[in-house]
SERO-4910 file (N, C-alpha, C, O; in steps of 0.05 Angstrom, whole numbers):
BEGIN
 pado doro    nc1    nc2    nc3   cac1   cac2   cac3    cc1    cc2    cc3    oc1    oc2    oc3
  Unk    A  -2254   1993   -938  -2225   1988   -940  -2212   2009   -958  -2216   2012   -982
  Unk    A  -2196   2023   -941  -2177   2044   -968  -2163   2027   -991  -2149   2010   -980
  Unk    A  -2161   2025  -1019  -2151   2023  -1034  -2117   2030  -1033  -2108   2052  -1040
  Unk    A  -2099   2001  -1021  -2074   1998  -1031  -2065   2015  -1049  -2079   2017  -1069
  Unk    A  -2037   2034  -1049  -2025   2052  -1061  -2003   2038  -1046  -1999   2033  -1023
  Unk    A  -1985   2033  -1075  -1955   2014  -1070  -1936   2047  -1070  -1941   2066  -1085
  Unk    A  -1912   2047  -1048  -1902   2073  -1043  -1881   2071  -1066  -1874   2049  -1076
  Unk    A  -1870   2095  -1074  -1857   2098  -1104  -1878   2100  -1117  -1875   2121  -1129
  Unk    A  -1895   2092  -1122  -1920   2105  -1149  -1930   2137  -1145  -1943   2145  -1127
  Unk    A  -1922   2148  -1162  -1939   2161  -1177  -1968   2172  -1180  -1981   2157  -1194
  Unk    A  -1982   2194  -1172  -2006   2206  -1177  -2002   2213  -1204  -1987   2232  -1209
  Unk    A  -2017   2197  -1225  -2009   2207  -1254  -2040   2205  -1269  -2057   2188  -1264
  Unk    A  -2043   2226  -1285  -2057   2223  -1309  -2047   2201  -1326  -2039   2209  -1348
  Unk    A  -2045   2170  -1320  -2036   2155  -1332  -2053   2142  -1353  -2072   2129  -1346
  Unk    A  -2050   2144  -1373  -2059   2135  -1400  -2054   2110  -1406  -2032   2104  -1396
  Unk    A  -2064   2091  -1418  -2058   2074  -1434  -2059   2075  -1459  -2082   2070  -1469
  Unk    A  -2034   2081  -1478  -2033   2079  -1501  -2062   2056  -1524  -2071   2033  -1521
  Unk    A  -2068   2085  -1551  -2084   2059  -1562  -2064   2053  -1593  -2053   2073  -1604
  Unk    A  -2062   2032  -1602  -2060   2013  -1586  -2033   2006  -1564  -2012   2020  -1562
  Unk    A  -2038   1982  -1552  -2035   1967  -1535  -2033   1949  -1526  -2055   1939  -1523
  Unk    A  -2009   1932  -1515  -2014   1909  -1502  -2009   1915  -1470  -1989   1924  -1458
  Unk    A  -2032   1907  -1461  -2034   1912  -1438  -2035   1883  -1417  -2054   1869  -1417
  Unk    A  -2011   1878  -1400  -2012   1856  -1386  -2019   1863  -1355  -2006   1876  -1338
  Unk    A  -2040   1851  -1355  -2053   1847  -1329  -2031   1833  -1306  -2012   1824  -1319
  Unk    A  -2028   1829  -1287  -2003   1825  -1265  -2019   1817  -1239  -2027   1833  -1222
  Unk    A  -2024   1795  -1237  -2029   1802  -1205  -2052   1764  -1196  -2068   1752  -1210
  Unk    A  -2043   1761  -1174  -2050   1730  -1157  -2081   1732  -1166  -2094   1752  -1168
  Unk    A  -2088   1706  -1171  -2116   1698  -1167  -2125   1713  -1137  -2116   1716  -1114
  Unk    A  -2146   1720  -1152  -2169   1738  -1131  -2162   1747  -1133  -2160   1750  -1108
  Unk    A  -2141   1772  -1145  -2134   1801  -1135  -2151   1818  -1150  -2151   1842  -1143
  Unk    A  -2169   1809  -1174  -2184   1831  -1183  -2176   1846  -1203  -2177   1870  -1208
  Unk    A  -2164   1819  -1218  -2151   1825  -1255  -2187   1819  -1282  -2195   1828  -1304
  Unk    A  -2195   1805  -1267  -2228   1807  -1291  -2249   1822  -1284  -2270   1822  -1296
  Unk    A  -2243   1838  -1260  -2265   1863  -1250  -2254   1881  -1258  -2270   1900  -1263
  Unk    A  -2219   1889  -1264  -2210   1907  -1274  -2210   1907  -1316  -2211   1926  -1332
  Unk    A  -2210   1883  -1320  -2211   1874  -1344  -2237   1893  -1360  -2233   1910  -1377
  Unk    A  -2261   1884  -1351  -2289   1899  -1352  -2285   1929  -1361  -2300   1938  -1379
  Unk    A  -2268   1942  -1351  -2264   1970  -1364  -2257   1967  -1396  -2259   1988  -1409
  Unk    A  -2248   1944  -1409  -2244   1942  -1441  -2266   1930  -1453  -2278   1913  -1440
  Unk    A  -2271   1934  -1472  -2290   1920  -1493  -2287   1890  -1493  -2264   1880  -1492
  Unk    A  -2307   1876  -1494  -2302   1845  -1491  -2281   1828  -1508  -2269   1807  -1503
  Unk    A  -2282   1843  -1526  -2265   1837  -1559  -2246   1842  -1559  -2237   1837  -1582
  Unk    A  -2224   1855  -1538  -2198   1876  -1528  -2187   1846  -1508  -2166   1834  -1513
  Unk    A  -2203   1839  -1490  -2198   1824  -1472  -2194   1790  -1475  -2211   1772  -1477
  Unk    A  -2164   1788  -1476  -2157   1751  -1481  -2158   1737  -1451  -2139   1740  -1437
  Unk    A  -2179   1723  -1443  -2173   1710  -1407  -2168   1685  -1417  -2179   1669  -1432
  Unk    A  -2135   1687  -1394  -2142   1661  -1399  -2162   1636  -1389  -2159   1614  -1400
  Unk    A  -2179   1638  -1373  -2197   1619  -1362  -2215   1621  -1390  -2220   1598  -1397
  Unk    A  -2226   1638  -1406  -2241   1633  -1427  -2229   1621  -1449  -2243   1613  -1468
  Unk    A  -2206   1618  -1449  -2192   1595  -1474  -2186   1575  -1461  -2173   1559  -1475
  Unk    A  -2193   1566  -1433  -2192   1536  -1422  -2221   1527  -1428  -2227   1505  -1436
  Unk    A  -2233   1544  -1424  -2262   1538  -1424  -2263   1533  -1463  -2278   1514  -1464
  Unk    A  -2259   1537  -1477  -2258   1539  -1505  -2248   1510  -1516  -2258   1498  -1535
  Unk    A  -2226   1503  -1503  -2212   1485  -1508  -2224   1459  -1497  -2226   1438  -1509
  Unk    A  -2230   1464  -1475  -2238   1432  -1446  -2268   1436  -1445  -2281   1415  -1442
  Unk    A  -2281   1457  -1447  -2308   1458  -1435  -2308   1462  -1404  -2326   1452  -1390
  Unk    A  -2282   1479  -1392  -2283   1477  -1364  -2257   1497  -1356  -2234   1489  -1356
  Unk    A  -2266   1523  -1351  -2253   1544  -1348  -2232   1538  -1319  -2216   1555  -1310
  Unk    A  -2234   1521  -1312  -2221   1518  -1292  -2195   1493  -1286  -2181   1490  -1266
  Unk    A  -2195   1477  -1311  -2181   1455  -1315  -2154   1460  -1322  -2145   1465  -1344
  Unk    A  -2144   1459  -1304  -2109   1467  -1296  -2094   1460  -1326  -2078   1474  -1338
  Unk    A  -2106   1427  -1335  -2094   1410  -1359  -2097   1416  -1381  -2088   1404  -1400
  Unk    A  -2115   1444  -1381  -2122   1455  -1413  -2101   1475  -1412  -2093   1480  -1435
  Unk    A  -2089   1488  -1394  -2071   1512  -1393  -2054   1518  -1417  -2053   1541  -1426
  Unk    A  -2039   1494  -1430  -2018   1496  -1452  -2034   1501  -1478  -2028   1518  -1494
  Unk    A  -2054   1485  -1481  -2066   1481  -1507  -2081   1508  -1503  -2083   1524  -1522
  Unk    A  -2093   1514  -1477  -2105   1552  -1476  -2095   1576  -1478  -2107   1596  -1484
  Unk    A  -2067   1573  -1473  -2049   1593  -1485  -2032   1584  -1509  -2015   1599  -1519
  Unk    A  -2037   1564  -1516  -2028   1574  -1550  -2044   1582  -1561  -2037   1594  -1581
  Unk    A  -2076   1580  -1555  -2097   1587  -1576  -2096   1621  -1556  -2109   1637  -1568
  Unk    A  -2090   1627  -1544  -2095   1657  -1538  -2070   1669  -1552  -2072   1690  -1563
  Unk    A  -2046   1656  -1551  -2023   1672  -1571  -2034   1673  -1592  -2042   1696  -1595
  Unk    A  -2041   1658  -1611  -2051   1653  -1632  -2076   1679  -1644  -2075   1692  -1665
  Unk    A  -2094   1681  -1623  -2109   1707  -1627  -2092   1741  -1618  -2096   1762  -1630
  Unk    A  -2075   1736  -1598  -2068   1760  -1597  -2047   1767  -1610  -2037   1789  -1606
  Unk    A  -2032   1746  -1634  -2015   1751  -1646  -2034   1764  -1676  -2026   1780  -1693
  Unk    A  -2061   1750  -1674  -2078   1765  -1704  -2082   1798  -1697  -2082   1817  -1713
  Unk    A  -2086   1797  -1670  -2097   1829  -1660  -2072   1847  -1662  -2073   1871  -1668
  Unk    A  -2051   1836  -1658  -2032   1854  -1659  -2014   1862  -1685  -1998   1880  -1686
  Unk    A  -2022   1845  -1704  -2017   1848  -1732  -2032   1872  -1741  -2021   1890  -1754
  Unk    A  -2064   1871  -1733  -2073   1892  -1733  -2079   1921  -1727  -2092   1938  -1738
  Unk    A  -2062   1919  -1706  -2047   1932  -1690  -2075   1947  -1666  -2075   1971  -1659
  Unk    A  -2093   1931  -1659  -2117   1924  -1640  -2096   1925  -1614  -2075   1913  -1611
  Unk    A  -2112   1945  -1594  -2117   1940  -1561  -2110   1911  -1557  -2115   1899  -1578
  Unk    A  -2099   1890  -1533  -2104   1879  -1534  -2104   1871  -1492  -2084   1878  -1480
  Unk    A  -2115   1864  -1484  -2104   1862  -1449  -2116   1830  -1448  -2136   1817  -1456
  Unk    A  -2090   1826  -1431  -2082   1798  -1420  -2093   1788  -1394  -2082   1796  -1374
  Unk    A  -2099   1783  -1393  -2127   1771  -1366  -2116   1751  -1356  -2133   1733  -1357
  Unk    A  -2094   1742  -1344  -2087   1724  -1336  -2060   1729  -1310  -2047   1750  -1307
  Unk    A  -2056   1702  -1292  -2045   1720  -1275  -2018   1733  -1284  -2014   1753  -1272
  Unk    A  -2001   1728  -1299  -1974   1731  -1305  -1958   1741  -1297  -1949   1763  -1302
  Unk    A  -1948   1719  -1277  -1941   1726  -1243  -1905   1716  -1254  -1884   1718  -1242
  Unk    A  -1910   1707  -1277  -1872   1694  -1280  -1858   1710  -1307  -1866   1715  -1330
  Unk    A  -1846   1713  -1299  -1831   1733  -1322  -1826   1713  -1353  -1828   1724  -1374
  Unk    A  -1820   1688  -1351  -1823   1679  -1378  -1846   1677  -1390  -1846   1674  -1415
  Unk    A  -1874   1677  -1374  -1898   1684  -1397  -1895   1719  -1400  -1897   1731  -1422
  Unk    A  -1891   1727  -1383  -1894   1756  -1393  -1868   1761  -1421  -1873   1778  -1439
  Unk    A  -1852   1752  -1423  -1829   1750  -1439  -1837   1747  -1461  -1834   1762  -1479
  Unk    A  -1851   1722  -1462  -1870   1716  -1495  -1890   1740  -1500  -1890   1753  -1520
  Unk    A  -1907   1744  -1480  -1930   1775  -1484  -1910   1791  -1490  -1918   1797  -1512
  Unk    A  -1878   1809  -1487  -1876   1829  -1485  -1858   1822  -1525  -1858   1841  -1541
  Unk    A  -1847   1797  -1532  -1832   1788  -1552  -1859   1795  -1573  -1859   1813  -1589
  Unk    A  -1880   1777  -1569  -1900   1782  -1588  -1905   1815  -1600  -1906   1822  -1623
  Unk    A  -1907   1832  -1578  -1921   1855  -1578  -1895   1878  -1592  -1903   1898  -1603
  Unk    A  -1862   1872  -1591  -1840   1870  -1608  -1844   1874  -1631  -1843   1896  -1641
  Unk    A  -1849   1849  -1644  -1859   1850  -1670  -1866   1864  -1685  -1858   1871  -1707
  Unk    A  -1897   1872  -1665  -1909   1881  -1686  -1910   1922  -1674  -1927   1939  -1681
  Unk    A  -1891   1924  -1661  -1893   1950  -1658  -1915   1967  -1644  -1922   1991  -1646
  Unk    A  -1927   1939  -1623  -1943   1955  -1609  -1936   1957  -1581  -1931   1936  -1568
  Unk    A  -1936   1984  -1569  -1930   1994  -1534  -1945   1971  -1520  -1965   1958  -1527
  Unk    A  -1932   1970  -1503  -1931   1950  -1475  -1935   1962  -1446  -1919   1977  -1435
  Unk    A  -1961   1951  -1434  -1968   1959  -1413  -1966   1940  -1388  -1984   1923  -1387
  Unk    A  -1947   1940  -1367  -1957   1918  -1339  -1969   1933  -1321  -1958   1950  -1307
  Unk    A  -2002   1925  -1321  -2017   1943  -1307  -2018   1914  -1282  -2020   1891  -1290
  Unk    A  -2017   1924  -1250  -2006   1906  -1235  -2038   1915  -1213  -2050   1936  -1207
  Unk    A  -2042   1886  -1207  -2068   1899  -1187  -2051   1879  -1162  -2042   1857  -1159
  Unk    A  -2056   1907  -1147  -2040   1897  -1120  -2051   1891  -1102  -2044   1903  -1081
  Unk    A  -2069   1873  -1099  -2089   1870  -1078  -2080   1849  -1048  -2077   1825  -1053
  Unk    A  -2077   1856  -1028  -2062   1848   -999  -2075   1820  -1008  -2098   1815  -1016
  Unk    A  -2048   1798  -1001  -2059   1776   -997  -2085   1765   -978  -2101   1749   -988
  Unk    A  -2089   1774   -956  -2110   1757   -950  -2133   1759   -960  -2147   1739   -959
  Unk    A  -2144   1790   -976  -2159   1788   -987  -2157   1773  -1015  -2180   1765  -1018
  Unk    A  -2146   1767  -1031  -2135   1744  -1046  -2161   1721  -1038  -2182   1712  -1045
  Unk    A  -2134   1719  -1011  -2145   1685  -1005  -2179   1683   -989  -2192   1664   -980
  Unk    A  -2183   1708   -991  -2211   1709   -984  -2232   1706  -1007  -2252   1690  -1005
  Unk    A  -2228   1720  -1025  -2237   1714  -1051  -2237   1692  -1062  -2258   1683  -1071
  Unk    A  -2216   1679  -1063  -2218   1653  -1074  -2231   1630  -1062  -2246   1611  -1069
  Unk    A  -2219   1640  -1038  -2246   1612  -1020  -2277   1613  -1031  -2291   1592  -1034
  Unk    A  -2284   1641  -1038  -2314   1636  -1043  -2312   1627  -1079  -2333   1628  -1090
  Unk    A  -2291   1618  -1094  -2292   1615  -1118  -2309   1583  -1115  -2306   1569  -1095
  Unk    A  -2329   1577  -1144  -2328   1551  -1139  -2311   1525  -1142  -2302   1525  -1165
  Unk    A  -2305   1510  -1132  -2286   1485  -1129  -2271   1481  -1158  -2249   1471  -1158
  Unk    A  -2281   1487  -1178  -2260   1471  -1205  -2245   1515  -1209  -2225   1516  -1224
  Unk    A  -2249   1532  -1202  -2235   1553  -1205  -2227   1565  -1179  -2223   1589  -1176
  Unk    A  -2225   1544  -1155  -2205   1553  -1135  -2178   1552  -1133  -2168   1530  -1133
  Unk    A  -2167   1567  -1131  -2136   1560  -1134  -2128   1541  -1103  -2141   1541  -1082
  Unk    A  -2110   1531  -1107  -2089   1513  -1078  -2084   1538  -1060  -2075   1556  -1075
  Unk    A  -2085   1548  -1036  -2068   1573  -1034  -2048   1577  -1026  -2045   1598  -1015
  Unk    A  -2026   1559  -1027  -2008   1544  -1031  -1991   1569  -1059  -1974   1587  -1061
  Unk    A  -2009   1556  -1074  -2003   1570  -1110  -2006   1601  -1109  -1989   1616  -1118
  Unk    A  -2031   1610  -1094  -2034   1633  -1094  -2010   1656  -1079  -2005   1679  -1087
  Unk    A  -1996   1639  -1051  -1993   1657  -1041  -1962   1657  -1062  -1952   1678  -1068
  Unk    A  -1951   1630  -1072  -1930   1636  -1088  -1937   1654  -1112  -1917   1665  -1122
  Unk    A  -1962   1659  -1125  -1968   1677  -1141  -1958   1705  -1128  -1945   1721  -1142
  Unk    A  -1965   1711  -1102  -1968   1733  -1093  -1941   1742  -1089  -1933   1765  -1095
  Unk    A  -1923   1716  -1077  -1897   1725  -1074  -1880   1734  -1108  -1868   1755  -1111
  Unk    A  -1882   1716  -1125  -1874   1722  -1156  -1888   1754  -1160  -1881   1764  -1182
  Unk    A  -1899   1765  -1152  -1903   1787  -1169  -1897   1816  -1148  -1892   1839  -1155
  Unk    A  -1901   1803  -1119  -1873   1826  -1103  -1849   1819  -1111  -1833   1837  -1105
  Unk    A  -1837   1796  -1125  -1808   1799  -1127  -1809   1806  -1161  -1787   1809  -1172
  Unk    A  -1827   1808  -1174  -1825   1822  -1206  -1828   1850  -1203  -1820   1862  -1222
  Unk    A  -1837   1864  -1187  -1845   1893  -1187  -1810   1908  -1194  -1800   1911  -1216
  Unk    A  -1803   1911  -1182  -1772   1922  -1200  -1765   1920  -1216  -1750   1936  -1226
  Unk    A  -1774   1901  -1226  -1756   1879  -1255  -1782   1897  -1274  -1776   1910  -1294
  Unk    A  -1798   1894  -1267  -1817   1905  -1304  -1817   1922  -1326  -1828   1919  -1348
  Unk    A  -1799   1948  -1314  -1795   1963  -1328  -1767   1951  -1345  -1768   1957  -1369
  Unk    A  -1748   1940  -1338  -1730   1929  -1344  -1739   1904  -1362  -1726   1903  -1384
  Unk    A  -1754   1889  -1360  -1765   1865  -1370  -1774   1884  -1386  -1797   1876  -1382
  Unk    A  -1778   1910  -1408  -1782   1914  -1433  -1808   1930  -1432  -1811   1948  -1449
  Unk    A  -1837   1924  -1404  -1856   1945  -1411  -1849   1978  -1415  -1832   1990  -1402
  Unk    A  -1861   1986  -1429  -1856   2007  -1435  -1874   2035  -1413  -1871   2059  -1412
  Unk    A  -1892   2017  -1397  -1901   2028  -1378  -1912   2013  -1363  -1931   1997  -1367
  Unk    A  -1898   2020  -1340  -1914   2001  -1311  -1929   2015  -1295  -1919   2033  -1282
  Unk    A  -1953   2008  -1293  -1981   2019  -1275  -1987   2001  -1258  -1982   1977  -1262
  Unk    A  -2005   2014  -1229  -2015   2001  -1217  -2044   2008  -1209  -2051   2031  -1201
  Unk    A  -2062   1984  -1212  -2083   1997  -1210  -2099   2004  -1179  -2099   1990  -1159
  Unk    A  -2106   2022  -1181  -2117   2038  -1147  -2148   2040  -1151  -2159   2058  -1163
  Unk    A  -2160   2020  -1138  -2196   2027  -1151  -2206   2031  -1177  -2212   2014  -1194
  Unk    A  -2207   2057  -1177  -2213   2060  -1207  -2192   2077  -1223  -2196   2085  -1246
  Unk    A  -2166   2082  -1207  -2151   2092  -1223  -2128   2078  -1228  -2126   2054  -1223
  Unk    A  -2110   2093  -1237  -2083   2081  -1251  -2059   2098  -1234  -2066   2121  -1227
  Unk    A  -2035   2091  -1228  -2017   2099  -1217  -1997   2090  -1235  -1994   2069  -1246
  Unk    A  -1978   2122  -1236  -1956   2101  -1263  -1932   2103  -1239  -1933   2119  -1220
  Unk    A  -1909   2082  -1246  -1891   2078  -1225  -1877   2099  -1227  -1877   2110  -1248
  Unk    A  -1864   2107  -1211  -1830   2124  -1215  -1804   2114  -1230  -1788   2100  -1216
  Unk    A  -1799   2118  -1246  -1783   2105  -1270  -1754   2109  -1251  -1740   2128  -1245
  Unk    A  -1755   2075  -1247  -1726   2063  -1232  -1729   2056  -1210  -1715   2040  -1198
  Unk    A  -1756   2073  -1197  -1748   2070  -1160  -1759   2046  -1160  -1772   2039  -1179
  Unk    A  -1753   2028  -1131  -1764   2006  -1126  -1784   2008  -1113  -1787   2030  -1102
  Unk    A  -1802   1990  -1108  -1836   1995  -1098  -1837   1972  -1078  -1824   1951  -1075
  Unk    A  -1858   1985  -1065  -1853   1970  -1035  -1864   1938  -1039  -1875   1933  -1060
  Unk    A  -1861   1922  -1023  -1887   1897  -1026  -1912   1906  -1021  -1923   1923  -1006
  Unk    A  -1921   1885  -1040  -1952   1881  -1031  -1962   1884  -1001  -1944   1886   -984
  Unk    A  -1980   1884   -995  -1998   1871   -969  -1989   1849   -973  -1987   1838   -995
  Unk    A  -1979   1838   -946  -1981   1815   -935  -1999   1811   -921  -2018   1796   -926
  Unk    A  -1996   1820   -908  -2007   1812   -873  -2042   1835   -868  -2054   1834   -847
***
């Protein structure tokens, strides 16, 4: 399968600033904790590992609030320190990304929405093989999928200081202003 390139991006030597807050973007299954893997374990806040922290069950929808306050909570220590930090989670709605981009404010560290654009059906192909307590509804997913074709314009505006998309193993930085196509649908 060729690797998705959203049109308006950029062939860039794209960097990610160190440090960093780097927000991951993109629907269950699209391939935000296979891309995660490129940072040090200790760089990386998921949220499925602060459900699992909290419930004993990385997949329990009902730990979600109590899992992201304890992940603000750590990436507000990292960023005091002014530590890498990337967001592992889908943050497909502009008011969680709002708190990631407010926190990262503060403390004066650059802001990254690195966006993995992966065509929905492969999404919903992936997740089918997830096991049952970390499958998403796909229902949820495909509204994930739709929330983050209708955020792609908005991000640079919503305050990141650089919007990337990731292409296999590389990085694509957007064209500052243009609008970018949708995702794969179909």
């Amino acid at each position: 399968m060729t690797p998705f390139r959203p049109y308006g991006a950029l062939a860039a030597n794209a960097t990610i600033p160190d440090p960093a807050l780097v927000c991951l973007i993109g629907p269950a299954g699209s391939g935000k904790s296979t891309l995660a893997r490129r940072w040090a374990h200790s760089q990386v806040l998921e949220l499925d590992r602060f459900r699992a922290m909290v419930s004993d069950d990385a997949g329990c929808q009902q730990a979600s609030g109590d899992a992201a306050f304890a992940l603000h909570a750590v990436l507000e220590a990292r960023l005091v320190r002014g530590l890498t930090s990337v967001i592992d989670a889908t943050n497909t709605e502009a008011v969680h990304r709002g708190t990631l981009l407010d926190l990262a404010r503060r403390y004066n560290v650059p802001t990254v929405a690195l966006v993995v654009p992966t065509p929905l059906p492969l999404c919903l192909e992936r997740n089918a093989r997830r096991p049952s307590n970390r499958r998403v509804p796909d229902v949820v997913l495909r509204r994930q999928h739709a929330d983050v074709n209708a955020a792609l314009p908005e991000l640079s505006r919503e305050g990141f200081n650089r919007v990337l998309f990731a292409d296999g193993h590389n990085y694509t930085e957007s064209a500052g202003g243009s609008t970018h196509s949708q995702l794969v649908t179909g």
